[in-house]
C-alpha positions in Angstrom: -23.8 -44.2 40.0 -20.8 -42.5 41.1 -21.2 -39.8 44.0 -20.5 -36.0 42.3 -19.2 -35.0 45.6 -16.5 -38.3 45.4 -15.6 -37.0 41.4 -14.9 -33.4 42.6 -12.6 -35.0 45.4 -10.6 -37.4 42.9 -10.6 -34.5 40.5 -9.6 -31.6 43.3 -6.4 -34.3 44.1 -5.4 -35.2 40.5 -4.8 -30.8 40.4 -3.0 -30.9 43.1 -0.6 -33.8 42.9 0.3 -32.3 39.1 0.1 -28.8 40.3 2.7 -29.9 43.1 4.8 -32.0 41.2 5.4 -29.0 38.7 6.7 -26.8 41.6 9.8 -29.5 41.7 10.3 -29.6 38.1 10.9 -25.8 37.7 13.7 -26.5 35.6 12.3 -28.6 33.1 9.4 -26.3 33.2 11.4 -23.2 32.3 13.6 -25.1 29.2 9.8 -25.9 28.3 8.2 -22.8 28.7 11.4 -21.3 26.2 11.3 -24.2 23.5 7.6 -23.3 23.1 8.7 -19.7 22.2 11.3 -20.9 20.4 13.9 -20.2 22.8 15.6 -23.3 24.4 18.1 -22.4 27.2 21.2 -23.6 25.6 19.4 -21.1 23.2 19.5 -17.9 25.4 22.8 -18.5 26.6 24.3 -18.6 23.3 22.0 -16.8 20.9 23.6 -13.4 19.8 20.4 -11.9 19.0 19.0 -12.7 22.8 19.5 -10.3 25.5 20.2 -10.4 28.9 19.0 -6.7 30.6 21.7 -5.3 32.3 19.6 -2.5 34.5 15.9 -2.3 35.6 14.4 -4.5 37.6 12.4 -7.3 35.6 9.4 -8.6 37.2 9.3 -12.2 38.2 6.6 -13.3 35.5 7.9 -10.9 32.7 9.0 -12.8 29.4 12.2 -10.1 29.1 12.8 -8.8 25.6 13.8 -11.4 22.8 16.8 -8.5 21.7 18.3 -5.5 22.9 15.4 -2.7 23.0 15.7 0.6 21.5 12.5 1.5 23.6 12.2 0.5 27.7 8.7 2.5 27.6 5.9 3.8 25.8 3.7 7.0 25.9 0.7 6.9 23.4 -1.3 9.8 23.1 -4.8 8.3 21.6 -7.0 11.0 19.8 -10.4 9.2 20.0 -12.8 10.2 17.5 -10.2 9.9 14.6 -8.1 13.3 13.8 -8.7 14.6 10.4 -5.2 13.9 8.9 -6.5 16.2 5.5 -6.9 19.0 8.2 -3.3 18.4 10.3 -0.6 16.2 8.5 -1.9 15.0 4.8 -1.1 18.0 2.7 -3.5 18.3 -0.4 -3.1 22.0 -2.0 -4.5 20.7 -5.7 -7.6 19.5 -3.8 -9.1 23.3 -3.6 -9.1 22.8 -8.0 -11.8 20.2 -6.9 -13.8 22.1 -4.5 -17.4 21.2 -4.3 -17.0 18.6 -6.8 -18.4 15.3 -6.7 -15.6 12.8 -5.6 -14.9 10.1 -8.6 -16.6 6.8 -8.0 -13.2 5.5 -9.2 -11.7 6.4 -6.1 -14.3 5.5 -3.7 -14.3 2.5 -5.2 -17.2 0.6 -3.8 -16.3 1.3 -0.4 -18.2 0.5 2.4 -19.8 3.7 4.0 -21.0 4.3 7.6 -24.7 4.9 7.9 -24.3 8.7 8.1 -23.4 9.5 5.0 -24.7 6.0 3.1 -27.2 7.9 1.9 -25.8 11.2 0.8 -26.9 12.2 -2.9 -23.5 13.5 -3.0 -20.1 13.7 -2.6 -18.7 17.0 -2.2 -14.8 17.0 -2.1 -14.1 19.5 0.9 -10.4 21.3 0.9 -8.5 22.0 3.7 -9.5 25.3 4.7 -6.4 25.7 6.6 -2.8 26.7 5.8 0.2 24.1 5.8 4.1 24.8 7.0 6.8 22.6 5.6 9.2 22.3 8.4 12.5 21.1 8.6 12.8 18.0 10.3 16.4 16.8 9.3 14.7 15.1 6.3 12.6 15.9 2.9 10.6 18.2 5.2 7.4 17.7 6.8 4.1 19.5 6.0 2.6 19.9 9.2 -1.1 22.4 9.6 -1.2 25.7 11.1 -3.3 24.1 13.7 0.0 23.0 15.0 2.7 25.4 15.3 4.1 24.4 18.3 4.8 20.7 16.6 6.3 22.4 13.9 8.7 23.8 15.9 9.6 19.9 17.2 8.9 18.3 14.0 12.7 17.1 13.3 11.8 14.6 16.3 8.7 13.1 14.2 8.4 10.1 12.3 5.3 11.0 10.3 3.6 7.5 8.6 0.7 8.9 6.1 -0.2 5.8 5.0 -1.7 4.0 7.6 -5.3 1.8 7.1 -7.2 -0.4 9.5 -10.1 -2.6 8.9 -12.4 -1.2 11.7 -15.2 1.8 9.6 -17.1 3.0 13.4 -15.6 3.9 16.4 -15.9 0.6 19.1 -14.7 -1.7 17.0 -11.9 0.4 15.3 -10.7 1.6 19.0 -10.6 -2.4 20.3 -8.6 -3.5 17.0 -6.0 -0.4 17.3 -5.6 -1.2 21.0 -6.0 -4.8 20.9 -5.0 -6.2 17.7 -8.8 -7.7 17.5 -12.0 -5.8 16.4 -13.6 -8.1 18.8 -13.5 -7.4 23.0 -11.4 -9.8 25.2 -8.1 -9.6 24.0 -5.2 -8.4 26.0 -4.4 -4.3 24.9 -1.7 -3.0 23.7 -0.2 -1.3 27.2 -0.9 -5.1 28.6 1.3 -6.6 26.2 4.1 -4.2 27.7 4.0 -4.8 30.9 3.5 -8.5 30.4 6.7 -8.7 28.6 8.8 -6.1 30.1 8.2 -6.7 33.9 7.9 -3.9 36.5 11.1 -1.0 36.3 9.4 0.7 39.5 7.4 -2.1 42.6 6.0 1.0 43.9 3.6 2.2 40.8 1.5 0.3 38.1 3.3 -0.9 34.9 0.6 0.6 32.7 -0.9 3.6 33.9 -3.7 5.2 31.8 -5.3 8.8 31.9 -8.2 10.5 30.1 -9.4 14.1 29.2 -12.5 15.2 28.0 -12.2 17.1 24.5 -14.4 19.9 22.7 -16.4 17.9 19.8 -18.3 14.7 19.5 -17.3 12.5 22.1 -17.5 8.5 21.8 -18.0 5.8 25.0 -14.3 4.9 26.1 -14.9 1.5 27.6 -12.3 0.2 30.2 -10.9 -3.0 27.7 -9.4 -0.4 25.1 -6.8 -0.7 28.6 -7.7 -3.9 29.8 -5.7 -6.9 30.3 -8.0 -9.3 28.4 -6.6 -13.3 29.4 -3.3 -12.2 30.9 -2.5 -11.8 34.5 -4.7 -8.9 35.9 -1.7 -7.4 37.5 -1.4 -5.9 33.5 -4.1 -4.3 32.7 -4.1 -0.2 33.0 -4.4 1.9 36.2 -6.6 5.0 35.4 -5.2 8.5 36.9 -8.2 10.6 37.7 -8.6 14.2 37.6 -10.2 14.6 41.0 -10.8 13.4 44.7 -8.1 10.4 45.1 -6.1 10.2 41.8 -6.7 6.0 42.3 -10.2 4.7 43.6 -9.8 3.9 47.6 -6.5 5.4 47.5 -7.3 7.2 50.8 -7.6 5.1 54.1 -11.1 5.2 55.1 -12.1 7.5 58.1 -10.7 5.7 61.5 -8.6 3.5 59.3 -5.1 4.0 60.5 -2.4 2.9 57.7 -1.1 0.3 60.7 -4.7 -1.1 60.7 -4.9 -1.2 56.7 -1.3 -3.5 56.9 -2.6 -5.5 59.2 -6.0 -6.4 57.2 -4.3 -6.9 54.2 -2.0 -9.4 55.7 -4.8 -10.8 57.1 -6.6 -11.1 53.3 -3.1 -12.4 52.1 -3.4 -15.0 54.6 -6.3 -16.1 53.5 -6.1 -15.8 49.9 -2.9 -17.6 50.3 -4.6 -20.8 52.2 -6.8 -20.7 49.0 -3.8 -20.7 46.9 -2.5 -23.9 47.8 -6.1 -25.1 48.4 -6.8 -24.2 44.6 -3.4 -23.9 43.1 -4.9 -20.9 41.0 -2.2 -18.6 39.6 -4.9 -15.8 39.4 -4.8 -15.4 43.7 -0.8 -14.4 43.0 -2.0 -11.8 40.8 -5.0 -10.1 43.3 -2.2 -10.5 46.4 0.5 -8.3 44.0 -2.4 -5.9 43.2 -2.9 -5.3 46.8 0.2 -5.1 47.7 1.0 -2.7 44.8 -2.0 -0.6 46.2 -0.8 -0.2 49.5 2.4 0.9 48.3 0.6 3.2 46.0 -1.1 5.1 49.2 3.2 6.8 49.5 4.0 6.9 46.0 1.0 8.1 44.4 0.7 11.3 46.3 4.5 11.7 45.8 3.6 11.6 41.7 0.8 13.7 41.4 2.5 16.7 43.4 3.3 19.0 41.0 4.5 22.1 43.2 8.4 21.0 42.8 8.1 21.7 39.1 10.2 24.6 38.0 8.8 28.1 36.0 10.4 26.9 33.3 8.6 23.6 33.0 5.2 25.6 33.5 6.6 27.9 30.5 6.9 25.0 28.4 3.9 22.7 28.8 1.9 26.3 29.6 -1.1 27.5 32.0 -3.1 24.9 31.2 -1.0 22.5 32.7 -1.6 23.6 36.2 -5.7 22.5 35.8 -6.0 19.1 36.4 -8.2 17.2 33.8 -6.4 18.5 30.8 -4.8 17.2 28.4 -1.4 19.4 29.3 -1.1 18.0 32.5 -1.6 14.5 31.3 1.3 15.1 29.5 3.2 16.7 32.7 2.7 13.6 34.3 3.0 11.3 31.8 7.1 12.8 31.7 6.6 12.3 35.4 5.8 9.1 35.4 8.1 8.4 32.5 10.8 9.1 34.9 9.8 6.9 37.4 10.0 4.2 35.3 6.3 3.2 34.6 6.4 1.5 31.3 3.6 2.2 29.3 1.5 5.4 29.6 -1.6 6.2 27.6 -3.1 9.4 27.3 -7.0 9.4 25.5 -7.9 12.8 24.2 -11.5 12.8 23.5 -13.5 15.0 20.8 -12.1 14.4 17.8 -15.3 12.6 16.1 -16.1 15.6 13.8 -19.0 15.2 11.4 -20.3 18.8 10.9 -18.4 21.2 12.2 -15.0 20.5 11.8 -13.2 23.5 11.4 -14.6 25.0 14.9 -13.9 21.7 16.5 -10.3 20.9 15.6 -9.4 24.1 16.3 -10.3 24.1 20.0 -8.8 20.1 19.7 -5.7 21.2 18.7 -5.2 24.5 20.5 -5.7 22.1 23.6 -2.5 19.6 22.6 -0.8 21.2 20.4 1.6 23.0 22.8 1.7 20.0 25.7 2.8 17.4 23.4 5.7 19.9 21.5 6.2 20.4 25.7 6.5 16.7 26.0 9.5 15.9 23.5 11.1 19.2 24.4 11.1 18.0 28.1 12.1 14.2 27.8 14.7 15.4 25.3 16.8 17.7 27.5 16.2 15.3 30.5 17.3 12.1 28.2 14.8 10.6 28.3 13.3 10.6 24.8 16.6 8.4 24.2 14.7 5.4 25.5 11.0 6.8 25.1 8.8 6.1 22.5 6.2 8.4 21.8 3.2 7.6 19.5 0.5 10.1 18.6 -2.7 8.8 16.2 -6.2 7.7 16.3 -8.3 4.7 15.3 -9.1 6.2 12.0 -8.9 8.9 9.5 -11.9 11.6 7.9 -13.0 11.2 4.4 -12.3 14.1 1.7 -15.9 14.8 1.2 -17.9 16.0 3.3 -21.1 15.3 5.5 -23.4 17.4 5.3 -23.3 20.4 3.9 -20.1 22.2 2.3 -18.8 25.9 2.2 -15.7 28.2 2.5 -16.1 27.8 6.5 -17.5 24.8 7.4 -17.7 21.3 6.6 -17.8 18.1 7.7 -16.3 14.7 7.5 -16.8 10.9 8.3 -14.9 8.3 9.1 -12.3 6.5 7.0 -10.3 3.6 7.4 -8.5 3.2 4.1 -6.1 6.0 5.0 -4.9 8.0 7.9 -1.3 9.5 9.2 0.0 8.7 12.8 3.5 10.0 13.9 6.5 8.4 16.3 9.4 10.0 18.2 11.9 8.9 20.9 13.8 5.9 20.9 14.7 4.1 17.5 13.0 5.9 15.4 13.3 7.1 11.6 13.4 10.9 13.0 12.7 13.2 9.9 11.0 10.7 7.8 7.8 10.9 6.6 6.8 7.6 5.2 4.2 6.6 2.8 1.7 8.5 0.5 -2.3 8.7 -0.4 -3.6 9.5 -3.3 -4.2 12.8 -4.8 -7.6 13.1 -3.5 -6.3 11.4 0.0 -8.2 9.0 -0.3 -6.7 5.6 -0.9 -2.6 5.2 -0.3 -0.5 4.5 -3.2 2.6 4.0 -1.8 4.1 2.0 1.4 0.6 1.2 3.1 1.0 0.6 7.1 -1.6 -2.0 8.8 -2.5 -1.3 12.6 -0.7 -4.9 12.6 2.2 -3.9 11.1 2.3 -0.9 13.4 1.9 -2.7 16.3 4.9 -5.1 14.8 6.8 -2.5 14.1 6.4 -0.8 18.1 7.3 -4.5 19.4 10.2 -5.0 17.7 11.2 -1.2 19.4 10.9 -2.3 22.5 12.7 -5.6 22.0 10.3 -8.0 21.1 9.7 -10.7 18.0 5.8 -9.9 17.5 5.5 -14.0 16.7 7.4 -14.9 20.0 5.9 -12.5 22.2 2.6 -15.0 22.9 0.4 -16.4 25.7 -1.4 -19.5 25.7 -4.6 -19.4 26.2 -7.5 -22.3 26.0 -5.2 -23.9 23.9 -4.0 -21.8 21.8 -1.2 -19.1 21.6 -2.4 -15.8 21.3 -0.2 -12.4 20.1 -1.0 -9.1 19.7 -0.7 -9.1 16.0 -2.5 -12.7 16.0 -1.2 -14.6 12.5 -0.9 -11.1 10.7 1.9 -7.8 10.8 5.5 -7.1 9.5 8.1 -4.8 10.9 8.4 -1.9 8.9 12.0 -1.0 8.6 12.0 2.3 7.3 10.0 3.7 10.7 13.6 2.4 12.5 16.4 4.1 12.9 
């Protein structure tokens, strides 16, 4: 019988003899590596449609955009819990001739319903109770809730899409498949997918930085993969900002750690996880020694970031009081302009409490008196600094509410559950359709009857903003090339400028 030890020994020296042979063959590698996504290197060179960046550092193991980006970075502000779109950007006046009426089964349809209304005897179509603006936004005009005044005032910058639908009905799964492309955990999100193919702009912060604020209604788990990096490089997946003590975990040097002595360990741990490097030839040791490096630098830079006392009055006008309490949602969005600046390339803000199944009307109006004003601050700012010129900006949950309502039903309260068949979501900043509003629901808001917008084709759609082919943009994993949009998703022209 053959000695297990000897087998692990032939085995250990086939990887390395293979592993070292492909460090000589870098060039045939790399024409390899772009035939498989259908970019040979004759290809690049002479392709019209490829680009070559001309500013911004690239990081080393970045793929580079297939085409010239509208979009170098991304802020998306998530609204867990799924906004009521009836209540803020789906404008129904003819609904209050229904009031209290049983919704048609025609236009439910045989949907599926979640278990907290499954078994309602009824079906009481529930009005907006609130008042609509129609706003000029250099299009048709946008109807935009009174909840949101201060949106109004921006909404010329917005690319409103009513029509979007997604397969998830409960929170989890809809959450993972809006951020991940996949209902089911362990694929790369949505953040990761930038900073894997657009590379570092700034070595002394995170590509993806992610930050979180606690909201005023029903508020859902948020799990760590909605940012993760699933099966690319670690060095992708989403650096949480918190609130209070260090603004990263172990930021600080521990007590009678001097910075000299924390360099000096590192390169110590660098050492060693290099001699398992070549012992192991695993690419994942790369990644951990970039991390830590990027976290030492992060003990200078960080502080540098969250320091807000060189902002102006003016700015504090804008984004108002709130923005000077950390933990809210206004000074997420302060420092997601900050950070915006400084070149991080995808930021995601998740506003919690917007899972509103009984009393709506007192919840969204505390939800939206909360961003309302930071996120009209937000555009305003990055406009007049330029940077919304290269910024997209992407506001939405995972779902929308349903027309009837949960519960019980009158002039002041109601409630509403989830629904997946049709929700709004709205872009601004770089490439976008500004002053469109694209897509339309029924008359009952319920199912969409014109230009429907799957999370794939969304996430399509944002790719191809920021300079990507969705198809091309892959990574091979366990044999087999995964995307974000997996075998599904179109661009939708109409949301480009």
């Amino acid at each position: 019988m053959t000695d297990p030890l000897q087998q692990a020994l032939a085995s250990h020296s086939r990887r390395r003899f293979f592993g070292q042979a492909a460090t000589g063959l870098t060039g045939m590698l790399g024409s390899t590596a772009l035939a498989s996504m259908g970019l040979s290197s004759s290809a690049r060179a002479s392709s019209p449609e490829l680009w070559t960046p001309s500013s911004g550092p690239i990081g080393s193991d970045a793929i580079g955009p297939h085409f010239a980006p509208k979009a170098k970075r991304v802020i998306y502000l998530h609204m867990e819990g799924g906004p009521s779109q009836l209540d803020l950007f789906d404008h129904k006046p003819d609904l209050h001739r229904f009031y209290d009426t049983e919704l048609p089964e025609s236009v439910r349809n045989g949907q599926r319903l979640t278990g907290m209304t499954a078994g309602q005897s009824r079906f009481p179509v529930a009005p907006s109770m609130f008042k609509f603006k129609k706003h000029d936004n250099g299009g048709d005009g946008v109807f935009i809730s009174e909840l949101m005044p201060h949106l109004g005032s921006v909404a010329n910058e917005l690319c409103l899409v009513r029509s979007m639908h997604t397969e998830a009905i409960n929170h989890e799964p809809a959450i993972t498949f809006v951020q991940t492309g996949n209902q089911q955990p362990g694929r790369p999100s949505f953040g990761a997918w930038a900073s894997y193919g657009l590379g570092s702009a700034n070595r002394d912060l995170p590509t993806f930085v992610v930050m979180i604020t606690q909201g005023f209604g029903n508020m859902q788990a948020l799990a760590a993969r909605f940012w993760g990096n699933g099966f690319l490089p670690s060095e992708h997946q989403g650096c949480k900002i918190r609130s209070s003590g260090d603004p990263v975990l172990y930021l600080s040097d521990p007590k009678g750690v001097s910075r000299a002595d924390r360099r000096r360990m590192l390169d110590l741990v660098n050492a060693f996880a290099e001699d398992e490097r070549n012992r192991t030839l695993d690419p994942e040791i790369d990644a951990r020694i970039a991390q830590q490096e990027m976290a030492f630098r992060m003990q200078t830079s960080v502080p540098e970031l969250v320091d807000l006392s060189n902002e102006s009055q003016s700015t504090w006008d804008l984004y108002g009081e709130e923005a000077k309490k950390p933990g809210t949602f206004a000074q997420s969005c302060l420092m997601a302009r900050r950070l915006n600046e400084r070149g991080v390339r995808f930021v995601q803000l998740y506003m919690r409490g917007w899972d509103a199944h009984g009393n709506l009307p007192g919840e969204i109006r505390k939800q939206c008196k909360a961003v309302d004003q930071p996120m009209a601050a937000l555009l305003t700012d990055m406009r007049r600094r330029g940077l919304l010129d290269d910024t997209l900006v992407v506001w939405g949950g995972e779902f929308g509410r349903t027309v009837y309502s949960q519960g019980g039903l009158s002039k002041t309260n109601y409630g509403r559950d989830h629904h997946p068949r049709c929700f709004s979501m709205w872009m601004a900043g770089a490439g976008v359709n500004r002053g469109h509003v694209h897509g339309e629901s029924c008359d009952f808001g319920y199912n969409i009857v014109k230009d429907p917008v799957s999370v794939h084709d969304l996430h399509a759609t944002l790719l191809h903003l920021l300079g990507f082919d969705h198809e091309r943009l892959a990574h091979r994993h366990q044999g087999r090339d995964f995307r974000l949009t997996d075998v599904f998703g179109r661009v939708v022209p109409e949301l480009i400028a």
